[in-house]
C-alpha positions as CSV (number, residue, x, y, z in Angstrom):
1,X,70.2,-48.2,-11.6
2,X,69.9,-51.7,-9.6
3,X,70.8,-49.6,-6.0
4,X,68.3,-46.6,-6.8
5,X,65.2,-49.9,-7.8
6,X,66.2,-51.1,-4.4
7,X,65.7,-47.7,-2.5
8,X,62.6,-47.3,-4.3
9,X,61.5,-50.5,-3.7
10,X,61.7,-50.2,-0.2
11,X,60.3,-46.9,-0.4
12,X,56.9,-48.3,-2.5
13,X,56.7,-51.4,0.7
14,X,57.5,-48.8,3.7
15,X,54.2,-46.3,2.0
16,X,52.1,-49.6,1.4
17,X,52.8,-50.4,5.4
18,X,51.9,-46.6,6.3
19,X,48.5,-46.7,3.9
20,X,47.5,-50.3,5.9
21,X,48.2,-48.3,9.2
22,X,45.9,-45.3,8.1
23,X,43.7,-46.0,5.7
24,X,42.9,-49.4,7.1
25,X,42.5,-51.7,4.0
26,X,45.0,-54.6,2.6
27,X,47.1,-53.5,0.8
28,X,48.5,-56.8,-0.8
29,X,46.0,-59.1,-2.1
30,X,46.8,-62.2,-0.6
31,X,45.4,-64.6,-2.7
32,X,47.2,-63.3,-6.3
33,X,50.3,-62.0,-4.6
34,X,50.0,-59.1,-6.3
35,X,50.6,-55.5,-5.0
36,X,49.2,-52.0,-5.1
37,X,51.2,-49.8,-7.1
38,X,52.0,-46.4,-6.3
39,X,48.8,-45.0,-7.2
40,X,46.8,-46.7,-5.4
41,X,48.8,-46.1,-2.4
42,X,48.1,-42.6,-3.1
43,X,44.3,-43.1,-3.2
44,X,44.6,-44.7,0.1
45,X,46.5,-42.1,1.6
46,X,44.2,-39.4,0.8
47,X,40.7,-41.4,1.1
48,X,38.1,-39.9,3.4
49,X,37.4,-42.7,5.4
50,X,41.9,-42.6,6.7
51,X,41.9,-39.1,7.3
52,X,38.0,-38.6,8.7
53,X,39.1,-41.0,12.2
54,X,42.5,-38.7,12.6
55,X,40.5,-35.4,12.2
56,X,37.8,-36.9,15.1
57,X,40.8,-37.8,17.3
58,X,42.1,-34.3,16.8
59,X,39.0,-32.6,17.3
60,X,37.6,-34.1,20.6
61,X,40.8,-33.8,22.0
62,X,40.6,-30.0,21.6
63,X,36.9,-29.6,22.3
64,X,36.5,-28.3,26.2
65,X,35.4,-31.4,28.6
66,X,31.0,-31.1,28.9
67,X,30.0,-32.3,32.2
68,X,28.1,-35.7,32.0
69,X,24.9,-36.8,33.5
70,X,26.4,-38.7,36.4
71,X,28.3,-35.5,37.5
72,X,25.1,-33.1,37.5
73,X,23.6,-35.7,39.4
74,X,25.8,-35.9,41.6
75,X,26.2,-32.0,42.5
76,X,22.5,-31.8,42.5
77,X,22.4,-35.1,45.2
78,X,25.3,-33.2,47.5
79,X,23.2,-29.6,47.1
80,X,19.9,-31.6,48.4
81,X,21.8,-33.3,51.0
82,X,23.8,-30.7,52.4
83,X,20.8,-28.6,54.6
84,X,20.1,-31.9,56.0
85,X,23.1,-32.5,56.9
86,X,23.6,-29.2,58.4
87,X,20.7,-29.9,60.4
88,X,21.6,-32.8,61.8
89,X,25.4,-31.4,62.9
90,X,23.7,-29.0,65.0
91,X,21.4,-30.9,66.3
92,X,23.9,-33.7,67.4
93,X,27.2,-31.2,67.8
94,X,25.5,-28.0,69.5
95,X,23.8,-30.3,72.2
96,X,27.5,-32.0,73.0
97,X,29.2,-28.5,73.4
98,X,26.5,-27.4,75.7
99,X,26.6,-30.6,78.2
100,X,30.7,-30.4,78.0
101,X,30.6,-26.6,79.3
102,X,28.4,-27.7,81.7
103,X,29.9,-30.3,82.7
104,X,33.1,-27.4,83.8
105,X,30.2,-25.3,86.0
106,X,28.5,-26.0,89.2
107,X,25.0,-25.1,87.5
108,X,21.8,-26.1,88.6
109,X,18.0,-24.8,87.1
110,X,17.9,-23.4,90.0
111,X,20.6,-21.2,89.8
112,X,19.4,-18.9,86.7
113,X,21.1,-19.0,83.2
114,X,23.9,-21.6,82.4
115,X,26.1,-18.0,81.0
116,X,26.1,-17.2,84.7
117,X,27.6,-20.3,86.3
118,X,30.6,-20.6,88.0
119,X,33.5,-21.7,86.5
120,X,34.9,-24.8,88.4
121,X,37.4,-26.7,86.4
122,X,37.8,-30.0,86.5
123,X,36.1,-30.2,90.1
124,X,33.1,-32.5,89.1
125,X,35.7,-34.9,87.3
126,X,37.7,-35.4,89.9
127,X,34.8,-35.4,92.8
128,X,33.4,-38.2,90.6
129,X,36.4,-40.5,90.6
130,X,38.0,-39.6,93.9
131,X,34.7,-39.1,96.4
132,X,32.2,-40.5,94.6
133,X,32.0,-44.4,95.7
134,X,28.2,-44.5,94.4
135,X,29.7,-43.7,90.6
136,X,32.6,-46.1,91.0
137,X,30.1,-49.0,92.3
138,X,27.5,-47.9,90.0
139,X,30.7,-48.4,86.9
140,X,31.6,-51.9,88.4
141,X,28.7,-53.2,88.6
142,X,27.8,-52.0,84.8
143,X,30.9,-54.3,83.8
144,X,30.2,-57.4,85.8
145,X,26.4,-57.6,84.6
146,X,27.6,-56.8,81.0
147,X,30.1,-59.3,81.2
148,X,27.7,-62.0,82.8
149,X,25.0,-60.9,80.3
150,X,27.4,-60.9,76.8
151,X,28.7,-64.5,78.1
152,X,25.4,-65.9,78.3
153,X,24.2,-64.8,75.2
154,X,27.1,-65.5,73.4
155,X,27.0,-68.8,74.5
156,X,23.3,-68.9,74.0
157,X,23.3,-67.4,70.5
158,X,26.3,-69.4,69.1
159,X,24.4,-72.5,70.1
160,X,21.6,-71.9,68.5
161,X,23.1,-70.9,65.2
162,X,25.2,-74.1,65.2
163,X,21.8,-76.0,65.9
164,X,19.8,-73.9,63.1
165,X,22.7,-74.9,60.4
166,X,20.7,-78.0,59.9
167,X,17.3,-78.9,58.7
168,X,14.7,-79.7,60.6
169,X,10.8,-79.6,60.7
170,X,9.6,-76.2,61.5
171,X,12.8,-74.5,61.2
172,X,11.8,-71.0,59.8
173,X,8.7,-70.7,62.3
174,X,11.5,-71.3,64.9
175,X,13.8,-68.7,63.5
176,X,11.0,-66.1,63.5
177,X,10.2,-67.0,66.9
178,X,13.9,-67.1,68.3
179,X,13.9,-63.3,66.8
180,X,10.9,-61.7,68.3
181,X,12.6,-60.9,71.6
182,X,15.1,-58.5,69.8
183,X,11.7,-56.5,68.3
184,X,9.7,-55.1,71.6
185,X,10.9,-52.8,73.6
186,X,13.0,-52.6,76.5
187,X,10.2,-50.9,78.8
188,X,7.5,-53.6,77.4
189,X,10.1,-56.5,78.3
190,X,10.9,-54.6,81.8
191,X,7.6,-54.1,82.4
192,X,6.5,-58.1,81.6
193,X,9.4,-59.7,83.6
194,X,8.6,-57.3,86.5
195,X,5.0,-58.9,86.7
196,X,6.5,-62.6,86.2
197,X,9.0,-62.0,88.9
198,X,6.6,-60.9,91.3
199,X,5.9,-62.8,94.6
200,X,2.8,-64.0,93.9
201,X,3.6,-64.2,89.8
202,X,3.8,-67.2,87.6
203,X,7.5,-67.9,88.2
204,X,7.1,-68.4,92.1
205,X,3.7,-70.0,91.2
206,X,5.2,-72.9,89.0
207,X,8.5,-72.7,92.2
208,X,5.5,-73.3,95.1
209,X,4.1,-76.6,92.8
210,X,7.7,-78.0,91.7
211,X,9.7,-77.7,95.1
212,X,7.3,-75.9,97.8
213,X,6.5,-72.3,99.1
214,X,10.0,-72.0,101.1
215,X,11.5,-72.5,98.0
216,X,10.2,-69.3,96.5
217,X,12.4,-66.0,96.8
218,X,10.9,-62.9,97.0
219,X,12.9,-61.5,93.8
220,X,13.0,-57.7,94.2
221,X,13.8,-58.1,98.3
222,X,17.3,-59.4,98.2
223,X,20.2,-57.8,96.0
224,X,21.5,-61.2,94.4
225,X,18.0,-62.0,93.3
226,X,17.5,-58.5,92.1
227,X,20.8,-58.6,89.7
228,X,19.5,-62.5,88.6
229,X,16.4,-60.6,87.2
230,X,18.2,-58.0,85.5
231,X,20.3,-60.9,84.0
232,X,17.7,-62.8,83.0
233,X,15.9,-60.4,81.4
234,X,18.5,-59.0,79.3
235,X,19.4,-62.3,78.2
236,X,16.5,-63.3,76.6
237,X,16.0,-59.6,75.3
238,X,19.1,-59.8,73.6
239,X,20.2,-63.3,72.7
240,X,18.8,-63.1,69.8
241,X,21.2,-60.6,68.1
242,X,23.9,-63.2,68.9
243,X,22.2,-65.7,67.4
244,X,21.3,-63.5,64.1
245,X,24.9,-62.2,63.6
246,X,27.0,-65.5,64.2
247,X,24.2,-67.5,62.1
248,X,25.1,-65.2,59.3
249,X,28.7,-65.7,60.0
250,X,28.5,-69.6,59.8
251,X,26.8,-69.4,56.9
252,X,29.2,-67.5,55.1
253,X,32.5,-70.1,56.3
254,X,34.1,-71.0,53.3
255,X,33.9,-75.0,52.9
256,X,37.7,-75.6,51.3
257,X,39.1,-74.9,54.9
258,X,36.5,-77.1,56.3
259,X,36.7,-79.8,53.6
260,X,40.9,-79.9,53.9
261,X,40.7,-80.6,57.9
262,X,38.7,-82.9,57.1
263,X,40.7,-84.7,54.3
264,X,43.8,-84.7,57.1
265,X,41.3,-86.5,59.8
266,X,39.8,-83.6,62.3
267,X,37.0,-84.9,63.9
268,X,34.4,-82.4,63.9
269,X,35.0,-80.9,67.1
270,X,38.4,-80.1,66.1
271,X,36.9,-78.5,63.2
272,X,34.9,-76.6,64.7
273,X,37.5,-75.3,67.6
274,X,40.5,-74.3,65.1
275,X,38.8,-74.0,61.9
276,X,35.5,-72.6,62.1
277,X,36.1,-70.3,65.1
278,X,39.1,-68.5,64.1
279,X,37.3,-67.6,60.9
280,X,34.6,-66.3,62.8
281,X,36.8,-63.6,64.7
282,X,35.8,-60.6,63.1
283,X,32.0,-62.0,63.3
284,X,32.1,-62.5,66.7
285,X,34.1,-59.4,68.3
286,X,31.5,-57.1,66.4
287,X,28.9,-58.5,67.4
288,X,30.0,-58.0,71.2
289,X,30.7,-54.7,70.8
290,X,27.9,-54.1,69.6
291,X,26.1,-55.3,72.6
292,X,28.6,-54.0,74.8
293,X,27.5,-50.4,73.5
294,X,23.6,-51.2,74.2
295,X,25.1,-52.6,77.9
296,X,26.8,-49.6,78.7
297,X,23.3,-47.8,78.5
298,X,21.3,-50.2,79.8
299,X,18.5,-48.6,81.6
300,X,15.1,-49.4,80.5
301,X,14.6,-52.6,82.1
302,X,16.5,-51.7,84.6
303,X,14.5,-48.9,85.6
304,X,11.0,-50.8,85.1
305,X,12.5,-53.9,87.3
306,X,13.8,-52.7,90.8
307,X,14.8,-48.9,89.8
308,X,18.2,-49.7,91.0
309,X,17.4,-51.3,94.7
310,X,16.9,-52.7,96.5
311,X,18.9,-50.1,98.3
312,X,21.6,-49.3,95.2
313,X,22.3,-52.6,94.6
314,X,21.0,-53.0,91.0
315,X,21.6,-49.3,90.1
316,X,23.6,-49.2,87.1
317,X,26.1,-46.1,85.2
318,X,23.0,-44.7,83.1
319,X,20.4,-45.3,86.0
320,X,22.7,-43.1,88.3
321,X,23.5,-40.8,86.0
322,X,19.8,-40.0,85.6
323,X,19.2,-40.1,88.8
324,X,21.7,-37.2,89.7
325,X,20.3,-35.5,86.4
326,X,16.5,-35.5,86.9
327,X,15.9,-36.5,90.2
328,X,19.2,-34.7,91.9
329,X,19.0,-31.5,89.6
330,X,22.6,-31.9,89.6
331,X,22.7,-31.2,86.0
332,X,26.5,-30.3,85.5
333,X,28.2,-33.4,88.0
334,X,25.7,-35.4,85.6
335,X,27.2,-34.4,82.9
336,X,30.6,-34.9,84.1
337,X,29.7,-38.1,84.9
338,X,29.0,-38.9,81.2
339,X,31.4,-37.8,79.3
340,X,33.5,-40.1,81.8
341,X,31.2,-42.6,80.6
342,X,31.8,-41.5,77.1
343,X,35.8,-41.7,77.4
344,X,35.7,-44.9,79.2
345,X,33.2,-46.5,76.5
346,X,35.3,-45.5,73.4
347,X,38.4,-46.7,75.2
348,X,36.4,-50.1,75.8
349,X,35.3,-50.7,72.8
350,X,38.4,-49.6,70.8
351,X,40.6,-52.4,73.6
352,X,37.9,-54.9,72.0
353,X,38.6,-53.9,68.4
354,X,42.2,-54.2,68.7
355,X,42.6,-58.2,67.5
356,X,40.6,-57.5,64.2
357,X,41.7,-53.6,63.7
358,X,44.5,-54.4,61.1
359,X,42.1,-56.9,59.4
360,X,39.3,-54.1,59.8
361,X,41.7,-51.3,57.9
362,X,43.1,-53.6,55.7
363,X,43.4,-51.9,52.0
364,X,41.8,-54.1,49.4
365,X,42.9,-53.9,46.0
């Protein structure tokens, strides 16, 4: 009898353990010591509230999946969405497949329908970079004031934001002011500097009373004075983005890596020249291809300054190529012309992404 009260025993403790799992009420009474008998085991077993959370369980899991709210919303968002989008393919993708067959023809509007152009290959392409000196010198000279401009206002801007990261009277009246430039447009600020930059304007005005009338150049006569006014207006045109995007930066720099080089003695230039600026990196290479992009097309002031003289020696890759388009009629070589632009832009700018790319495409998890 004594092996069989074991068995049973254990049977009567492993059911009290299954009827605490399921039924989810004590089944010893902790304070007495005294436990449920068989019965009651029973009762728990077969009590509503055990089985009612099993048959729930077993029931959602076979009912079919209703779609929620979010998920109607968004297939009624991507329905909305998708005849703009449509729109806007064709108006950006239709226009780009027209100017590249064009850009393979010898048409002109004066020479009927584009469908009945000749066929010429890659003769504009190779016109432009072979025989073309005006395209090449018009390309160079694109570089060397973008380079000259992005220098200046890099150096300009980061100045600035270094000065503006401390307090000072005045400071957000000077901040809205330092942005103001970056908010008219190009052919206003063309058209302004052209009138201060005339002979008898306010710049060779306050010249003639500092240093003399000799001393005052005639601005638009001579080519090196002609690329100094294209300089300095897109300088103080554009500055200001400089300024905006690496004032943002510094004011995101975590302090620990500041507050450690300090703790092992850097002296704040040193901070500033391997701590600071390596952080800013990413900051700072967007932000000048970002302006290298608006360079490549710069035009407007440009146009509204010396209209690329005197003589050619102003004329820049988007002044020429309008030139050729619009003035020329040569409608397919201009097209040629920029989709070399195009090529030589996206290989530009993805040469200036390279140091950040892998920091760019990291995978954060």
């Amino acid at each position: 009898m004594a092996p069989t009260a074991g068995v049973d025993r254990r049977a009567s403790v492993e059911t009290a353990r299954t009827a605490r799992l399921v039924g989810g009420r004590p089944l010893f009474d902790l304070d007495f010591g005294v436990s449920m008998n068989v019965r009651h085991i029973q009762e728990a077993l077969t009590a509503p509230q055990a089985i009612a959370p099993t048959t729930a369980l077993i029931a959602s899991a076979s009912a079919p999946a209703v779609p929620t709210t979010a998920g109607r919303t968004k297939g009624v968002v991507g329905y909305l969405a998708a005849p703009g989008q449509i729109v806007s393919l064709i108006v950006l993708v239709l226009p780009l497949l027209v100017a590249l067959y064009m850009s393979f023809t010898d048409w002109t509007p004066t020479h009927g329908s584009l469908l009945n152009a000749s066929f010429v290959g890659f003769d504009n392409y190779s016109d432009l970079l072979m025989y073309d000196s005006r395209f090449v010198e018009a390309v160079v000279r694109t570089v060397l004031i973008g380079a000259v401009c992005l220098s200046l206002e890099f150096s300009l801007g980061l100045g600035l934001a270094v000065l503006f990261l401390r307090e000072f009277r005045g400071k957000a009246i000077f901040f809205s002011v330092l942005l103001t430039p970056m908010m008219i447009l190009p052919v206003v600020v063309g058209y302004t500097f052209w009138m201060l930059f005339q002979s008898n304007g306010p710049i060779n005005q306050v010249i003639t009373l500092l240093a003399g009338a000799s001393y005052a150049p005639a601005w638009f006569r001579s080519a090196p004075f002609a690329i100094a006014t294209v300089i300095i207006t897109e300088v103080w045109h554009w500055t200001p983005v400089f300024f905006l995007i690496l004032l943002s930066g510094l004011n995101a720099v975590p302090e620990n890596p500041v507050r450690a080089a300090v703790i092992l003695g850097a002296n704040p230039r040193q901070v500033f020249w391997r701590v600071i600026l390596p952080i800013l990196k990413p900051v700072i290479v967007v932000a000048f291809v970002i302006r290298a992009m608006e360079v490549v097309k710069l035009f407007d002031e440009v146009f509204m300054l010396t209209r690329g003289g005197p003589g050619s020696s102003t004329e820049t890759i988007s002044l020429y190529i309008y030139k050729l388009a619009f003035n020329d009629f040569q409608l397919a070589y201009g097209a040629a012309a920029a989709f070399l632009v195009l090529v030589g832009t996206l290989v530009l700018i993805n040469m200036m992404l390279l140091p950040i790319r892998d920091q760019l495409l990291k995978e954060h998890r």
